[in-house]
NUZA-689621 format. One record per residue (C-alpha): residue number from 1; y, x, z. Coordinates in steps of 0.25 Angstrom, whole numbers, plus 5000, padded with zeros to 4 digits. Each point is the difference from the previous one (the first is absolute). Example, Ala and Ser with C-alpha at 12.3 -4.5 7.8 and 13.67 -1.06 7.14 Angstrom:
% NUZA-689621
   k   yy   xx   zz
   1 4982 5049 5031
   2 5014 5006 4998
% end
This chain:
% NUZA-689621
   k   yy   xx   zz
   1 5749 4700 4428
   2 4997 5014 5004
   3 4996 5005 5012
   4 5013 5008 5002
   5 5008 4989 4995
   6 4993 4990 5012
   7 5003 5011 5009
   8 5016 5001 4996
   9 5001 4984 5000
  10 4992 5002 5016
  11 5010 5010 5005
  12 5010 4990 4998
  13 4994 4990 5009
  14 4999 5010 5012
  15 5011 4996 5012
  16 5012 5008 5000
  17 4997 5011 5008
  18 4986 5003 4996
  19 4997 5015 4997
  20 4987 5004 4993
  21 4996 5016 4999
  22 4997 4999 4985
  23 4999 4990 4990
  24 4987 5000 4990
  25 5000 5015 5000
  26 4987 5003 4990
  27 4989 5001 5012
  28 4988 4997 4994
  29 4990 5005 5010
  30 5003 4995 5014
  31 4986 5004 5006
  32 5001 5007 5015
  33 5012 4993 5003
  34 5002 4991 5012
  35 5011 4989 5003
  36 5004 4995 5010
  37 5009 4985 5002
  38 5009 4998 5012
  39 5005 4985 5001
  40 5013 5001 5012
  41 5010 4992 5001
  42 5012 5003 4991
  43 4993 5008 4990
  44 4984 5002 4992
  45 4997 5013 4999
  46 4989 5007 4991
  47 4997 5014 5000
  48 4990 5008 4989
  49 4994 5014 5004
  50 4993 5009 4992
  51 4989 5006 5006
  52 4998 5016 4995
  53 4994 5013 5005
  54 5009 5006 5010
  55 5003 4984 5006
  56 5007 4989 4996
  57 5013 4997 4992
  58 5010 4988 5000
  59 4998 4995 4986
  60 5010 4987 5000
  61 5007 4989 5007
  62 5006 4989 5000
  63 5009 4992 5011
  64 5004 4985 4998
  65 5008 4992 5008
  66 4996 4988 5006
  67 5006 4985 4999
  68 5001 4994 5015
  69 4988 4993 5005
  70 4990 5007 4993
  71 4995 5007 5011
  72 4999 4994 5014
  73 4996 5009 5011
  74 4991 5008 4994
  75 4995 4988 4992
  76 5002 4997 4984
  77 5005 4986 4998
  78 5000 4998 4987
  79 4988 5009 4995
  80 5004 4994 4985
  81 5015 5006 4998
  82 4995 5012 5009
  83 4989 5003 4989
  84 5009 4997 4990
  85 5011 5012 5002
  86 4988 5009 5004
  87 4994 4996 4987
  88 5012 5004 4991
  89 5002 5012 5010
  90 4987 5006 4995
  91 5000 4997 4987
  92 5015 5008 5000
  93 4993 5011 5006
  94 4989 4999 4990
  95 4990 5000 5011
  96 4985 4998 4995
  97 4993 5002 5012
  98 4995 4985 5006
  99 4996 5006 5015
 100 5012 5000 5010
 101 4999 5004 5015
 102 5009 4992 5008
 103 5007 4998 5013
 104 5002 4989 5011
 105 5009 4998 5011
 106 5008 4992 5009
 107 4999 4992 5011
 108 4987 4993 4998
 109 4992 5013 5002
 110 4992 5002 5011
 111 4994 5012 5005
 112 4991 5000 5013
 113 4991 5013 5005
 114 4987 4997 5006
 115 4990 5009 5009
 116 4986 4997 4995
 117 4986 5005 5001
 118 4997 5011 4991
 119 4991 4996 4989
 120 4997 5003 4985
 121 5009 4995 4989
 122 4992 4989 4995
 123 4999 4994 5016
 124 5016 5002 5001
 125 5002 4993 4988
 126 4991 4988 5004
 127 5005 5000 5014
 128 5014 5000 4993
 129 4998 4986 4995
 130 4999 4992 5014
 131 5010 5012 5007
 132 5012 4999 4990
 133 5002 4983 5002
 134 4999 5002 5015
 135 5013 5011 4999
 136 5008 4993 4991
 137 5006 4988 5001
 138 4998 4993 4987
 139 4989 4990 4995
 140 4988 5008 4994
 141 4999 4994 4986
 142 5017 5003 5000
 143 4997 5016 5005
 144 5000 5012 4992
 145 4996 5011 5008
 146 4997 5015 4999
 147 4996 5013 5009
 148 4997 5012 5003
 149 4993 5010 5012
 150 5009 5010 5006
 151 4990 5010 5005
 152 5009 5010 5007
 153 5009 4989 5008
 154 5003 5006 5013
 155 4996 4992 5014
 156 4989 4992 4993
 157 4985 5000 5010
 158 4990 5010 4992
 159 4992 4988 4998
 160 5010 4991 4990
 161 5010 5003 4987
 162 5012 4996 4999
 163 5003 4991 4989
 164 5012 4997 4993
 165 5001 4986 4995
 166 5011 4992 4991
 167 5002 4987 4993
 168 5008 4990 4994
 169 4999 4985 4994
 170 4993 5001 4988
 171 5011 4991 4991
 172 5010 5012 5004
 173 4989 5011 4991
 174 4997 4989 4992
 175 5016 5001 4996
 176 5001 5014 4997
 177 4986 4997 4993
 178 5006 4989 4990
 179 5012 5007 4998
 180 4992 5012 4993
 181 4992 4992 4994
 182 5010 4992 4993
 183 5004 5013 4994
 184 4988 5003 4996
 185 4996 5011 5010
 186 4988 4999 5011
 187 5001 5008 5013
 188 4989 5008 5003
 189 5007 5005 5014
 190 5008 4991 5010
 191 5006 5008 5012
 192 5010 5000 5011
 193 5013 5005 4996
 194 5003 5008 5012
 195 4986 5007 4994
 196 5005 5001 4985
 197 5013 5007 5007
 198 4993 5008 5008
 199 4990 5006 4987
 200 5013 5005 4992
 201 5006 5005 5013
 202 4987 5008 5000
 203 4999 5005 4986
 204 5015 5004 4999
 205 4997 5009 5010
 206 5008 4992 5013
 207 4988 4999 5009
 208 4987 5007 5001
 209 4987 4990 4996
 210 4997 4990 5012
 211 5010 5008 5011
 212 4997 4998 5014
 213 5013 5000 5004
 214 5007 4986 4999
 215 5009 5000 4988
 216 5010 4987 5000
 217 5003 4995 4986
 218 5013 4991 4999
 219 5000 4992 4985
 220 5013 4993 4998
 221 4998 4989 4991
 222 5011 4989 4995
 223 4996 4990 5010
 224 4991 5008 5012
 225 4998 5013 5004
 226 4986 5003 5002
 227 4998 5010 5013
 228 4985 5006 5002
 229 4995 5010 5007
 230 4988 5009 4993
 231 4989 5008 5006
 232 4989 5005 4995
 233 5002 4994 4986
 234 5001 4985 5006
 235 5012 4991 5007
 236 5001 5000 5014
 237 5010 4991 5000
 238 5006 4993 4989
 239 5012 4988 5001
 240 5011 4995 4990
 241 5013 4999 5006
 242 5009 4988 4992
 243 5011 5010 4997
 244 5003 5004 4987
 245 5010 5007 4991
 246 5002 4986 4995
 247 5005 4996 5014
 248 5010 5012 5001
 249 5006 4997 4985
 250 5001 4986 5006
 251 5007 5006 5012
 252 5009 5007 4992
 253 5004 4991 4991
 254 5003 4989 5011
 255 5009 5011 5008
 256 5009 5004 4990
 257 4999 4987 4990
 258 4996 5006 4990
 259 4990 4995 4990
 260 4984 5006 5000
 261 5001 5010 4988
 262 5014 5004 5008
 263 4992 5002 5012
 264 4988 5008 4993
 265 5011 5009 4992
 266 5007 5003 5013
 267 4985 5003 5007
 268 4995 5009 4991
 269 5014 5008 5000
 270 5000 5001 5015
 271 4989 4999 5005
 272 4997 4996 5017
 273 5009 5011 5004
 274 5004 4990 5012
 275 5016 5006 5000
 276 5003 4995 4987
 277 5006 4987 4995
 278 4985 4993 4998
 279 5000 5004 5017
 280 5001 4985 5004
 281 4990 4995 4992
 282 4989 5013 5002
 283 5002 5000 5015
 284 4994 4986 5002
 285 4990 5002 4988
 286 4996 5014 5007
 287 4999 4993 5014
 288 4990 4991 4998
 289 4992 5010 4989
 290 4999 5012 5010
 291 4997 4991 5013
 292 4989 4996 4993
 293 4993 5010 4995
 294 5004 5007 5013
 295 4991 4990 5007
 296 4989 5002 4991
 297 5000 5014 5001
 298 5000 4999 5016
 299 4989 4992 5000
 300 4991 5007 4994
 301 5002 5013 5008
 302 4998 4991 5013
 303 4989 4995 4993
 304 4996 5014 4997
 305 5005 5009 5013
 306 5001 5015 4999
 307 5002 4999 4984
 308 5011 5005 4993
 309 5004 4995 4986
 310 5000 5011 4988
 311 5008 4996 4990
 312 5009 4989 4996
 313 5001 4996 4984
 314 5011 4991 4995
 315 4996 4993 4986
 316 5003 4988 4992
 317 5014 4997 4993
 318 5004 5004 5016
 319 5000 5015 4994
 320 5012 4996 4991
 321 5009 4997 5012
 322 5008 5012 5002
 323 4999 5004 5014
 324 4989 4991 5004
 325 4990 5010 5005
 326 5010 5010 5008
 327 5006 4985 5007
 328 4984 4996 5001
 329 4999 5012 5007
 330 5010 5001 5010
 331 5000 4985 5005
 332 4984 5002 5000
 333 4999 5013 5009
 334 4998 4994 5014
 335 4988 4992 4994
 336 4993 5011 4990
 337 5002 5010 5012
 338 4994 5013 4995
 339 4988 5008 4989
 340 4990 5007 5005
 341 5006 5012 5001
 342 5013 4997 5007
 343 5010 4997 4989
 344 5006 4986 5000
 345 4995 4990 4989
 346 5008 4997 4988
 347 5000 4989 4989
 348 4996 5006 4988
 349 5004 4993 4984
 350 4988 5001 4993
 351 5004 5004 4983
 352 4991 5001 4989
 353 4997 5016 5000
 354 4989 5008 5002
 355 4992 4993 4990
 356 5001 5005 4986
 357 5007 4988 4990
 358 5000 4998 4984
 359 5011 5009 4995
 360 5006 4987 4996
 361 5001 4992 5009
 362 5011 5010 5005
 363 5009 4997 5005
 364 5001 4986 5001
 365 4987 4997 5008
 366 5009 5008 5014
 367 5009 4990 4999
 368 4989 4989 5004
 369 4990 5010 5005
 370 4999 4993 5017
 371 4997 4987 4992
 372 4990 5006 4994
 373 4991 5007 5011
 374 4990 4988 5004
 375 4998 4997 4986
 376 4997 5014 4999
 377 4988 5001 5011
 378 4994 4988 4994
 379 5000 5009 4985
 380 4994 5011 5010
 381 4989 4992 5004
 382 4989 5010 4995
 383 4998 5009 4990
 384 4999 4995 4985
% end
């Protein structure tokens, strides 16, 4: 069997719904390329970019539904069947390269910020080792952990740094790390999510480079919406709120008795605009959304006094709700109060411009473009 023939009788095996860039272009040479693998809840993403002279280019793609219960808070279940689909994924997109960055999220994160006694990098790191299991509450041989010193953090005595700190259970990277690896890819980079979002915010031009000013990123998934709050290139605060685009179809469906595909033909028609027919089933759904995030966001600027937020960014398959970010913004007003410079905070959708992209994935990659973004970061990890 050829190599194109294997590749025909593959794309036949991808679920319904799967959308890959391009299949088995002639792309012989794949150096200066990174890519990035982004494991939510509904759907596995993997993004290509093509790193040239004037900065990098989105080179392919390729989305793929997930079957239920592969993916558990944040966590791969079934390491096996995930690595599968990513496998034949890859091979549809004729992707050579065996080093992937990628993401982790969910629940089971835990970030902590420390003030410590300024030292050199190899003390910090050795003084890591017995700090990191007395901050997070997992057993030492279960804990991953990783850090880094925030050198300009405000109110910290001249004599210590601050440092921020995050970890996880080891099975949930050891997840992500099987799953890769059944497909026959290795990472050699495994971030935070709010972090691989906050990278392709930065390169399409969003943000400025590590802003000062707290930015909120809101990533609507199938099953959570991950809320975190950036400064300075790191999460402030960070939370997954169990509401999902999944609950709202449910909602939907429920309400008018409809069946699910029903319920998703009806959503993506009208959207969350809270005076149409889909009103009884969105109110409640946006009720316990916005009070949610609403807390989060008040927290931290009680936590924070005399701060004002800069930006807000609505990403994810949230972006694909018409109406979403104008309803975010006016039922968020009293909690994101106002910018810096006196105008009042809205809720931005994040799209896929302001990067350039292979001609042909055009324009097909617009339609699944918000899924795409933390894939992305990871792809934008570092040059080449």
């Amino acid at each position: 069997m050829t190599r194109a023939e294997r590749a025909r009788m593959e794309s036949h095996q991808l679920p319904n719904g799967t959308d890959v860039g391009f299949r088995w272009s002639p792309f012989p040479l794949q150096g200066k390329t990174g890519v990035g693998v982004d494991f939510g809840a509904g759907h596995v993403k993997v993004v290509q970019v093509r790193w040239a002279r004037n900065g990098p280019r989105l080179e392919n793609y390729a989305v793929a539904p997930l079957e239920p219960g592969m993916m558990l808070e944040g966590a791969v279940v079934n390491p096996d069947r995930l690595g599968e689909l990513l496998g034949r994924l890859t091979r549809a997109m004729g992707l050579r390269q065996p080093m992937v960055g990628c993401s982790v999220g969910g629940p089971a994160i835990m970030l902590r910020y420390l003030n410590l006694p300024r030292v050199g990098a190899e003390e910090m790191r050795a003084a890591m080792k017995f700090e990191a299991p007395q901050h997070l509450p997992i057993p030492e041989e279960q804990l991953v952990y990783d850090f880094c010193t925030l050198p300009d953090a405000p109110g910290v005595p001249e004599h210590q740094i601050s440092v921020f700190l995050v970890g996880t259970q080891r099975r949930l990277v050891q997840g992500h790390l099987d799953g890769l690896a059944k497909a026959s890819l290795r990472a050699d980079a495994v971030e935070l999510d709010c972090l691989a979002l906050l990278r392709a915010l930065e390169w399409m031009g969003a943000v400025p480079h590590e802003s000062p000013q707290p930015l909120v990123l809101m990533d609507f998934g199938e099953v959570g919406t991950r809320i975190s709050i950036m400064r300075h290139g790191v999460p402030m605060l960070s939370r997954t709120i169990p509401t999902g685009i999944l609950h709202l179809r449910a909602a939907i469906a429920d309400t008018l008795g409809v069946p699910l595909y029903e319920a998703e033909r009806l959503l993506r028609l009208q959207g969350v605009e809270e005076d149409l027919e889909l009103a009884p089933a969105v109110g409640p759904w946006l009720d316990s959304l916005t009070e949610a995030i609403g807390r989060s966001i008040e927290f931290f600027l009680i936590q924070h006094r005399g701060t004002q937020l800069e930006r807000v960014f609505l990403a994810g398959g949230g972006v694909m709700l018409q109406g979403l970010g104008r309803v975010l913004t006016e039922r968020l007003a009293p909690s994101m109060g106002l910018r810096p410079d006196g105008a009042p905070v809205t809720v931005q959708p994040v799209r896929l411009e302001g990067i350039e992209i292979n001609p042909v994935l055009l324009p097909q990659v617009n339609s699944v473009g918000p899924l795409l973004l933390t894939a992305l970061g990871s792809a934008l990890r570092e040059e080449g």
